[in-house]
N, CA, C and O atoms as CSV, one atom per row, in Angstrom:
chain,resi,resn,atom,element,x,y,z
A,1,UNK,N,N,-3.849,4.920,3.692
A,1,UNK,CA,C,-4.888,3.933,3.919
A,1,UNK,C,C,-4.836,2.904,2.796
A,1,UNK,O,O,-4.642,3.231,1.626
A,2,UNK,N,N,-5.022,1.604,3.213
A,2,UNK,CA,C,-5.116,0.451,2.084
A,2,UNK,C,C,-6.695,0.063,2.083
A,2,UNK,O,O,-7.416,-0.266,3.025
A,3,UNK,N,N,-7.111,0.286,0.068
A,3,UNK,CA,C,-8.262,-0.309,0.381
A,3,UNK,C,C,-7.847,-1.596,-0.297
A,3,UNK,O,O,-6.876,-1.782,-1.032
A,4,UNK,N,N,-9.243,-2.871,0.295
A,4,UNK,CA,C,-9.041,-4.178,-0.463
A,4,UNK,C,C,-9.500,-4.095,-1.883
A,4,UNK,O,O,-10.436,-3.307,-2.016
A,5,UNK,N,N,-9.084,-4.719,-3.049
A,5,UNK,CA,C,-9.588,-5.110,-4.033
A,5,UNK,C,C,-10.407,-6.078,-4.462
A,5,UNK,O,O,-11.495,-6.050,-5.039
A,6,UNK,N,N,-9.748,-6.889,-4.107
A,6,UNK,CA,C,-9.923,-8.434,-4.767
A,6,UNK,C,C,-9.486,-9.395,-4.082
A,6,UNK,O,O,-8.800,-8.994,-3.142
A,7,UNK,N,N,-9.607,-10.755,-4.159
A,7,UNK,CA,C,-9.520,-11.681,-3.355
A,7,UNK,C,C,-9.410,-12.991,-4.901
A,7,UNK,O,O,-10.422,-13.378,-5.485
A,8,UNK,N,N,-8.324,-13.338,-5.184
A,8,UNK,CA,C,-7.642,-14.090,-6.480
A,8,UNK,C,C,-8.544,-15.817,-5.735
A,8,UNK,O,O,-9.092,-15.896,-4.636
A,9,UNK,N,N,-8.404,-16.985,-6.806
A,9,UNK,CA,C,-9.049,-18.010,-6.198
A,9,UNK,C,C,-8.249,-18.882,-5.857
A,9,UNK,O,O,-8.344,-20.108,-5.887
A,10,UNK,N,N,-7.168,-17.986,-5.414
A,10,UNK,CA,C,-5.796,-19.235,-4.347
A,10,UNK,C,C,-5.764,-18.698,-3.395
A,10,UNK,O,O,-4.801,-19.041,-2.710
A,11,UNK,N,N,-6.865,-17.387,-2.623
A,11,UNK,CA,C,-7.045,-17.113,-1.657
A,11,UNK,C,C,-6.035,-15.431,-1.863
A,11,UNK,O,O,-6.519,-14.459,-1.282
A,12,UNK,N,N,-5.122,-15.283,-2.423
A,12,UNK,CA,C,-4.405,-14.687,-2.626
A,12,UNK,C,C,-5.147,-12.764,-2.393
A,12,UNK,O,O,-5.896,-12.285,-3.244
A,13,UNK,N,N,-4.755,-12.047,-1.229
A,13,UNK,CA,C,-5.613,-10.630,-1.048
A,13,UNK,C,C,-4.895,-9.811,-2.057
A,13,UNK,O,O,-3.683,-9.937,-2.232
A,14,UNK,N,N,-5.670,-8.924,-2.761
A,14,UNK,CA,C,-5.135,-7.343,-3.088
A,14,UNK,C,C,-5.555,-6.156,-2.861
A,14,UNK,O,O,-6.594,-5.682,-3.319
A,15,UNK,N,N,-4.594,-5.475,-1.973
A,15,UNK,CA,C,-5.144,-4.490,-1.642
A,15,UNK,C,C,-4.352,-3.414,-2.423
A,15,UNK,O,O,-3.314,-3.834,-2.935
A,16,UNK,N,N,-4.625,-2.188,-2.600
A,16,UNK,CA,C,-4.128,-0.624,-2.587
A,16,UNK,C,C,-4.287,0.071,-1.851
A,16,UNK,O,O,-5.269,0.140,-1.113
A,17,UNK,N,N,-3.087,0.955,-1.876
A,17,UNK,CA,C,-3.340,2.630,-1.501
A,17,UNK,C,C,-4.297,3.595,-1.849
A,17,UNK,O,O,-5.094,3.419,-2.771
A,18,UNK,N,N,-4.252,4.751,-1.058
A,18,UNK,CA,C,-4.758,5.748,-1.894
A,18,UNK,C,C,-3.445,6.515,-3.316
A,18,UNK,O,O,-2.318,6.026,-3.399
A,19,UNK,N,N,-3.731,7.276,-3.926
A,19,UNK,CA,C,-2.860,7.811,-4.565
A,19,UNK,C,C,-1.873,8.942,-3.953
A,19,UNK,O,O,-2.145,9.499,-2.890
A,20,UNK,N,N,-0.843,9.206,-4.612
A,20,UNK,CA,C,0.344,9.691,-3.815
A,20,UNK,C,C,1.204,10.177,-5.093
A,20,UNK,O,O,1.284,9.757,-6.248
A,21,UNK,N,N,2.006,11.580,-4.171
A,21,UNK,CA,C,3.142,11.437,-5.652
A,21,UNK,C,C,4.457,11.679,-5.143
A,21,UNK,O,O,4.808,12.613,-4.423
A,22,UNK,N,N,5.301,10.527,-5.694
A,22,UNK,CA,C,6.934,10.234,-5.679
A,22,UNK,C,C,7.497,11.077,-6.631
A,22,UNK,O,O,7.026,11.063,-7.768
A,23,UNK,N,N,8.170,11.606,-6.430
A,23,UNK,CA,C,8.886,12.310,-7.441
A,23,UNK,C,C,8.177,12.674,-8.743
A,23,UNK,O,O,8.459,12.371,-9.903
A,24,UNK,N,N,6.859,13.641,-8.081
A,24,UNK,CA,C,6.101,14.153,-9.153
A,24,UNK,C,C,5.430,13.735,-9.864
A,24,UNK,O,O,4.664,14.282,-10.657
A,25,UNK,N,N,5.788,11.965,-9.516
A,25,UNK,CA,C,4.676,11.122,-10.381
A,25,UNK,C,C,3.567,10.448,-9.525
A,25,UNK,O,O,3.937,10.091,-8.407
A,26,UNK,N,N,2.481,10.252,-9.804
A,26,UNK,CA,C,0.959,10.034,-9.150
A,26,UNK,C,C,1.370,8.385,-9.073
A,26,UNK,O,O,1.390,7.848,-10.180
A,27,UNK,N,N,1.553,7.897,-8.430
A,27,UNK,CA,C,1.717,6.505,-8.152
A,27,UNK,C,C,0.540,5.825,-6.402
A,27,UNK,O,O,0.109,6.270,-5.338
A,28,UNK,N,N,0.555,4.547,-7.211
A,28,UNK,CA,C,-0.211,3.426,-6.367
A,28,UNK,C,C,0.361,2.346,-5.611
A,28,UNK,O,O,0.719,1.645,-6.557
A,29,UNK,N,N,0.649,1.812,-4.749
A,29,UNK,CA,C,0.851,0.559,-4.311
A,29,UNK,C,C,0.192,0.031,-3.838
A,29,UNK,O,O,-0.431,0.231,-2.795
A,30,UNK,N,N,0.220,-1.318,-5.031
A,30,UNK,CA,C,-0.608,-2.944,-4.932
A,30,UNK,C,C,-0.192,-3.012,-3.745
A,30,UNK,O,O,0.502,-2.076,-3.350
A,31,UNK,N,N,-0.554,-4.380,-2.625
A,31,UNK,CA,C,-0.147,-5.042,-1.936
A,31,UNK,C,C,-0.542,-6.491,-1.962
A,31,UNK,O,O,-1.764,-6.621,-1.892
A,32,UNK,N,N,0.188,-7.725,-2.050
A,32,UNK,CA,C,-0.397,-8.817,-2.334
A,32,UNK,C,C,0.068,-9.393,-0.951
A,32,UNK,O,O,1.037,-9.111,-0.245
A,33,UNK,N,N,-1.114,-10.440,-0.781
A,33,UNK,CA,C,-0.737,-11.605,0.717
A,33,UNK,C,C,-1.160,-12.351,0.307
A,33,UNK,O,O,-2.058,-12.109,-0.500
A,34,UNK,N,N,-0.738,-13.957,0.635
A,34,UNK,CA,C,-1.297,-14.841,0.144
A,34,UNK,C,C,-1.020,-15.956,1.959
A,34,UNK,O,O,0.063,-16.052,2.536
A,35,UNK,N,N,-2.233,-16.548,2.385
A,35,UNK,CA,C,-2.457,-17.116,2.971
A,35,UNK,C,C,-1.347,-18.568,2.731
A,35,UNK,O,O,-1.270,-19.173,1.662
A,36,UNK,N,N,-0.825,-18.800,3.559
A,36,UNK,CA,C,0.149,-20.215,3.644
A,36,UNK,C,C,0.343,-20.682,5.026
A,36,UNK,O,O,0.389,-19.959,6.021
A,37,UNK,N,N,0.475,-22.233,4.979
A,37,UNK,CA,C,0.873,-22.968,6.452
A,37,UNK,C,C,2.297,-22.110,7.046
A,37,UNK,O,O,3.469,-22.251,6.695
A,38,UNK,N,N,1.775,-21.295,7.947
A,38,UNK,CA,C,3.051,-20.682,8.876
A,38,UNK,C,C,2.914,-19.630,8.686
A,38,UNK,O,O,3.746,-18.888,9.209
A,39,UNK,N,N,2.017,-19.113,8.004
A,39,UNK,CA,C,1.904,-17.120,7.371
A,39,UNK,C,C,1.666,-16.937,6.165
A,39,UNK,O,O,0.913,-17.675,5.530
A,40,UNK,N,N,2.397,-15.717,5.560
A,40,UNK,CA,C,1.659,-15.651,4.194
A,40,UNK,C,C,3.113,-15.398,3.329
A,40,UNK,O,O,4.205,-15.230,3.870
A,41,UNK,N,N,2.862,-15.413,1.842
A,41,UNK,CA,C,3.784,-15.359,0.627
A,41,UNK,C,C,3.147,-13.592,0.791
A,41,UNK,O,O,2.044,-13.463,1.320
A,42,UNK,N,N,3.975,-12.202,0.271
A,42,UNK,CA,C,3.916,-11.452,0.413
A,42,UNK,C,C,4.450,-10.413,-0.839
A,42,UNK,O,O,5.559,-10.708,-1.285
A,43,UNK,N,N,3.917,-9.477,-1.323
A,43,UNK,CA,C,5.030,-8.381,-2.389
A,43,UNK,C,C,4.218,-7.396,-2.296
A,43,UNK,O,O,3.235,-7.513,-1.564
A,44,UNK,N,N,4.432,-6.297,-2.963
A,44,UNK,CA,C,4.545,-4.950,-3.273
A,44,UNK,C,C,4.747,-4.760,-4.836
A,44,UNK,O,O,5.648,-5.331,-5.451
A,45,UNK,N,N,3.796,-3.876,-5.438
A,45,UNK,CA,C,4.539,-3.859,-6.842
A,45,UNK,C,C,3.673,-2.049,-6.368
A,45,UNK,O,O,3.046,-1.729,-5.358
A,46,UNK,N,N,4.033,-1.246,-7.616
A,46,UNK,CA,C,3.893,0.361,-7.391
A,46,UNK,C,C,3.808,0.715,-8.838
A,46,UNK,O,O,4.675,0.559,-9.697
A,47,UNK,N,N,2.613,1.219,-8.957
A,47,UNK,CA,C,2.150,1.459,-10.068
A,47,UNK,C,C,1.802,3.481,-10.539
A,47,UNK,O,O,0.962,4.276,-10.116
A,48,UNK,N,N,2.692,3.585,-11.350
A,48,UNK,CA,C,2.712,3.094,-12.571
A,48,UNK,C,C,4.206,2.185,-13.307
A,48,UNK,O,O,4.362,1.598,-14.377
A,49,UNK,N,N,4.951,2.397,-12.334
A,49,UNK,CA,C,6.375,1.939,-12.993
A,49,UNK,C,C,6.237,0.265,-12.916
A,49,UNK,O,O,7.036,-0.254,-13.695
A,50,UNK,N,N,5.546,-0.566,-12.285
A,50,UNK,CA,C,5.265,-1.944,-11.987
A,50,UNK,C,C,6.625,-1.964,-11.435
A,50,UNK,O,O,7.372,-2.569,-12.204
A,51,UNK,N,N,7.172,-1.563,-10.477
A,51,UNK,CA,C,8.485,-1.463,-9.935
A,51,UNK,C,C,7.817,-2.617,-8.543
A,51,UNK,O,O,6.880,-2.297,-7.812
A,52,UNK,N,N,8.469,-3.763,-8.469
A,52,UNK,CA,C,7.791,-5.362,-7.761
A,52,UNK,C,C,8.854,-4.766,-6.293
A,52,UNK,O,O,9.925,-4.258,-6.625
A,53,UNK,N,N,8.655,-4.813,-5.301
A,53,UNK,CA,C,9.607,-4.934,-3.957
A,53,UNK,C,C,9.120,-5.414,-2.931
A,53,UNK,O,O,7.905,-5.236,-2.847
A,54,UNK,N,N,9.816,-6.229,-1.694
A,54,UNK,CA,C,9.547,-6.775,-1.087
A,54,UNK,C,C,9.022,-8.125,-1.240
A,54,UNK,O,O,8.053,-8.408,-0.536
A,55,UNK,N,N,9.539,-9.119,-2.127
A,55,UNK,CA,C,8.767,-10.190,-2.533
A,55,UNK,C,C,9.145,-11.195,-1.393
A,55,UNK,O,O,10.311,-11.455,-1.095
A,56,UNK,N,N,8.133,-11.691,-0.832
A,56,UNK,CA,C,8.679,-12.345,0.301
A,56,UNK,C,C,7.745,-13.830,-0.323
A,56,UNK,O,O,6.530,-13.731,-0.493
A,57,UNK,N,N,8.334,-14.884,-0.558
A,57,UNK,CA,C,7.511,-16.435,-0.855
A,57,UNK,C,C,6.985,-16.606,-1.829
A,57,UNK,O,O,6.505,-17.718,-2.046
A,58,UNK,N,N,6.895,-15.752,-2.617
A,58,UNK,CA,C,6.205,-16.280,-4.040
A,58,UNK,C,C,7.407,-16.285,-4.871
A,58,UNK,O,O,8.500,-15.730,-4.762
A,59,UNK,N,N,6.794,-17.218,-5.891
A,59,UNK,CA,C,7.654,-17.890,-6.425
A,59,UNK,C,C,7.673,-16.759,-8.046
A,59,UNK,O,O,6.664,-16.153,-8.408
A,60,UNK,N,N,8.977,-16.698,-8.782
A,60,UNK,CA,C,9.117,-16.359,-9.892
A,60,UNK,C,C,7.990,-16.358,-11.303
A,60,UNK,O,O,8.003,-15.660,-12.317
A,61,UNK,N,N,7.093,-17.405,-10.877
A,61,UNK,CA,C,6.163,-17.863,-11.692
A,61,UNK,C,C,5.253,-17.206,-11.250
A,61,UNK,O,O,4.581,-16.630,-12.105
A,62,UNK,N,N,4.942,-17.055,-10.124
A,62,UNK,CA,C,3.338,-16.391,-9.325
A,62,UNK,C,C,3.675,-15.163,-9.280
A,62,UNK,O,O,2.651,-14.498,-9.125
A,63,UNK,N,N,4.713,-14.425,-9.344
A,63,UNK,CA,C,5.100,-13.406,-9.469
A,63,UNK,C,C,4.789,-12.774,-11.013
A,63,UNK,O,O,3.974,-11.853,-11.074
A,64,UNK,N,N,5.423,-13.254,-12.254
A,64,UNK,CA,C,4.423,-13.190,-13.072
A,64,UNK,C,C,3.556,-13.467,-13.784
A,64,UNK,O,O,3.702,-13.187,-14.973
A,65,UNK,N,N,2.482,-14.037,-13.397
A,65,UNK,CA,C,0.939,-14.035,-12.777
A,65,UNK,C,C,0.808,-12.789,-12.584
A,65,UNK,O,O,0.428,-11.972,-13.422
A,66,UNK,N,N,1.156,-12.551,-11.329
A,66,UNK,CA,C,0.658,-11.257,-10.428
A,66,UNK,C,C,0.547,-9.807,-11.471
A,66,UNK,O,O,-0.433,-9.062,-11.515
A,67,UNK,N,N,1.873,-9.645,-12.302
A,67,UNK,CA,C,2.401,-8.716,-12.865
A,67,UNK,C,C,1.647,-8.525,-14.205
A,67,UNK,O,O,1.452,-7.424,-14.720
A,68,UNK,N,N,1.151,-9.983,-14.831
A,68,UNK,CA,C,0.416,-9.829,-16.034
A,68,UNK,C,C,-1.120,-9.535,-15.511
A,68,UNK,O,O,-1.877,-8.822,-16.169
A,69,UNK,N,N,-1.540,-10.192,-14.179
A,69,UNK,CA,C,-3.028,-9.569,-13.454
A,69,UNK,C,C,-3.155,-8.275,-13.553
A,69,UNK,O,O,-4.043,-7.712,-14.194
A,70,UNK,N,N,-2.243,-7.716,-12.901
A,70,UNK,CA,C,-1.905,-6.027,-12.848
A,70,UNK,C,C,-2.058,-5.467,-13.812
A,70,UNK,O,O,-2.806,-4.490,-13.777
A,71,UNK,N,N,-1.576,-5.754,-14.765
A,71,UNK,CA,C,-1.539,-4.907,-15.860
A,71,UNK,C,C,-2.685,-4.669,-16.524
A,71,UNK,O,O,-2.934,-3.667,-17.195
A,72,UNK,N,N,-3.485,-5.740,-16.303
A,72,UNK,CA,C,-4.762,-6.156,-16.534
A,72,UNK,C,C,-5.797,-5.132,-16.400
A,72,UNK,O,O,-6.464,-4.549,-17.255
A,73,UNK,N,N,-5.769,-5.031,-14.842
A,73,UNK,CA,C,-6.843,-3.876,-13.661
A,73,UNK,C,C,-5.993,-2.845,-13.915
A,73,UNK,O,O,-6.624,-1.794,-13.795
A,74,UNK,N,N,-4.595,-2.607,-14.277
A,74,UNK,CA,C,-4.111,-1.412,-13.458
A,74,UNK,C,C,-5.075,-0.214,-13.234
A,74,UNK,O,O,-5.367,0.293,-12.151
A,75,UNK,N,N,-5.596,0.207,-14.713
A,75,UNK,CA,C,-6.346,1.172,-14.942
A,75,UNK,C,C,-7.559,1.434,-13.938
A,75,UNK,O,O,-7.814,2.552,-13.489
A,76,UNK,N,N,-8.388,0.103,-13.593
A,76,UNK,CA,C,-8.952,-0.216,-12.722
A,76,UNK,C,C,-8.386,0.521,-10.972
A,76,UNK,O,O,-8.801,1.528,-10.399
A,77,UNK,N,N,-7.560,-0.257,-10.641
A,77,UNK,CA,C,-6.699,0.036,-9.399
A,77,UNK,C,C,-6.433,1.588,-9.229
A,77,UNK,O,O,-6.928,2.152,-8.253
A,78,UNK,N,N,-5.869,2.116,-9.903
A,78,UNK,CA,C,-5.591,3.728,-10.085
A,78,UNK,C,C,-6.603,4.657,-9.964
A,78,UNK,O,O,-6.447,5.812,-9.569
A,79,UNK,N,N,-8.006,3.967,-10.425
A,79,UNK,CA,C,-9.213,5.303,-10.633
A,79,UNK,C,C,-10.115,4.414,-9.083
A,79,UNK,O,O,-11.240,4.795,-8.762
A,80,UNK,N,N,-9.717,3.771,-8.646
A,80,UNK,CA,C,-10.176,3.615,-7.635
A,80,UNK,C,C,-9.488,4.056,-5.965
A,80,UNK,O,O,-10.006,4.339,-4.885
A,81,UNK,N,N,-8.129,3.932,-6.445
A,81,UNK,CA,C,-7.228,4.583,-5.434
A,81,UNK,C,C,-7.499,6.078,-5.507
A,81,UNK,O,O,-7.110,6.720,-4.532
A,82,UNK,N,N,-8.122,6.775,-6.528
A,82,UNK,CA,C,-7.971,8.122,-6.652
A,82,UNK,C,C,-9.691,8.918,-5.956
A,82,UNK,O,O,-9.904,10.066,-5.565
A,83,UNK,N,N,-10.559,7.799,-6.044
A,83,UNK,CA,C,-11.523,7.849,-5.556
A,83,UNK,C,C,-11.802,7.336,-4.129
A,83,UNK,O,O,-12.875,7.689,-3.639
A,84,UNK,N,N,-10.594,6.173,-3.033
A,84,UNK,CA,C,-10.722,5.860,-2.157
A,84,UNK,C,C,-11.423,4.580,-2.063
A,84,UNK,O,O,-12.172,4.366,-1.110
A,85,UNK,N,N,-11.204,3.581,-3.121
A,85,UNK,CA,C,-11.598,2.502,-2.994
A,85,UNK,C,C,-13.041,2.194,-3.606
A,85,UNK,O,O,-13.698,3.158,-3.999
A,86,UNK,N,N,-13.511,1.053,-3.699
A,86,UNK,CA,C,-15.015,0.359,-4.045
A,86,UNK,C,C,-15.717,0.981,-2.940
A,86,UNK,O,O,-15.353,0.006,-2.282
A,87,UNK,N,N,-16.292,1.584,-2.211
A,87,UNK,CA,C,-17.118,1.817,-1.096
A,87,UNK,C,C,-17.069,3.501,-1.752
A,87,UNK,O,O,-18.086,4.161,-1.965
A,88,UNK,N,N,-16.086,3.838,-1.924
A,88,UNK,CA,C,-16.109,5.370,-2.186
A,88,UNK,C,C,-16.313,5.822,-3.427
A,88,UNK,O,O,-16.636,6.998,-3.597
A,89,UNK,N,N,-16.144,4.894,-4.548
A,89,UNK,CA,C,-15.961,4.733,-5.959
A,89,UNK,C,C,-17.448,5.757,-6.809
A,89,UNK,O,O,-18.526,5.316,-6.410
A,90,UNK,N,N,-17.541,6.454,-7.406
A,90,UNK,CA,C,-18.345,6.961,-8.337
A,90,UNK,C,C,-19.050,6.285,-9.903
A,90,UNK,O,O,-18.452,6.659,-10.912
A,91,UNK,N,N,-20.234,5.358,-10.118
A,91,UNK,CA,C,-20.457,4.953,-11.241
A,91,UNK,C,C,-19.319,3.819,-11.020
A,91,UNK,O,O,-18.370,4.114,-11.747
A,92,UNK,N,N,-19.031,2.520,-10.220
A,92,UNK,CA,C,-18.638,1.331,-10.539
A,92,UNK,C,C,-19.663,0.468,-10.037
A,92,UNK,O,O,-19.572,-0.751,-10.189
């Protein structure tokens, strides 16, 4: 399940997962969309490794943006994926 996060002020969505584990490690995946004429700019980054895939239209620069945002919330993003999002969240 993806919950939403945030909503950036270039329109730009973030959503997450719930938590999960890859090879033993407890990992998250961001999902970013960004609204554009014809569809949207699109990526994936997976946290904790900030391992970025699928970058579809954003540019090298908005990309990191995105990556220094992240790093920002990660902590944020993670204890909320582990709780099921803002709606499910405990004490936020």
């Amino acid at each position: 399940m993806m919950y939403k996060f945030m909503t950036l002020e270039d329109s730009t969505e973030i959503v997450h997962s719930d938590t999960y584990y890859e090879n033993n490690i407890e990992t998250v995946k961001v999902y970013f969309e960004k609204p554009v004429y014809g569809g949207f700019h699109s990526a994936e980054c997976y946290l904790p490794s900030y391992e970025w895939k699928n970058i579809n239209g954003f540019s090298s620069e908005e990309i990191k943006y995105l990556h220094e945002f992240l790093q920002s919330v990660a902590h944020i993003v993670i204890r909320l994926a582990r709780e099921g999002g803002f709606d499910n969240a405990a004490n936020f």
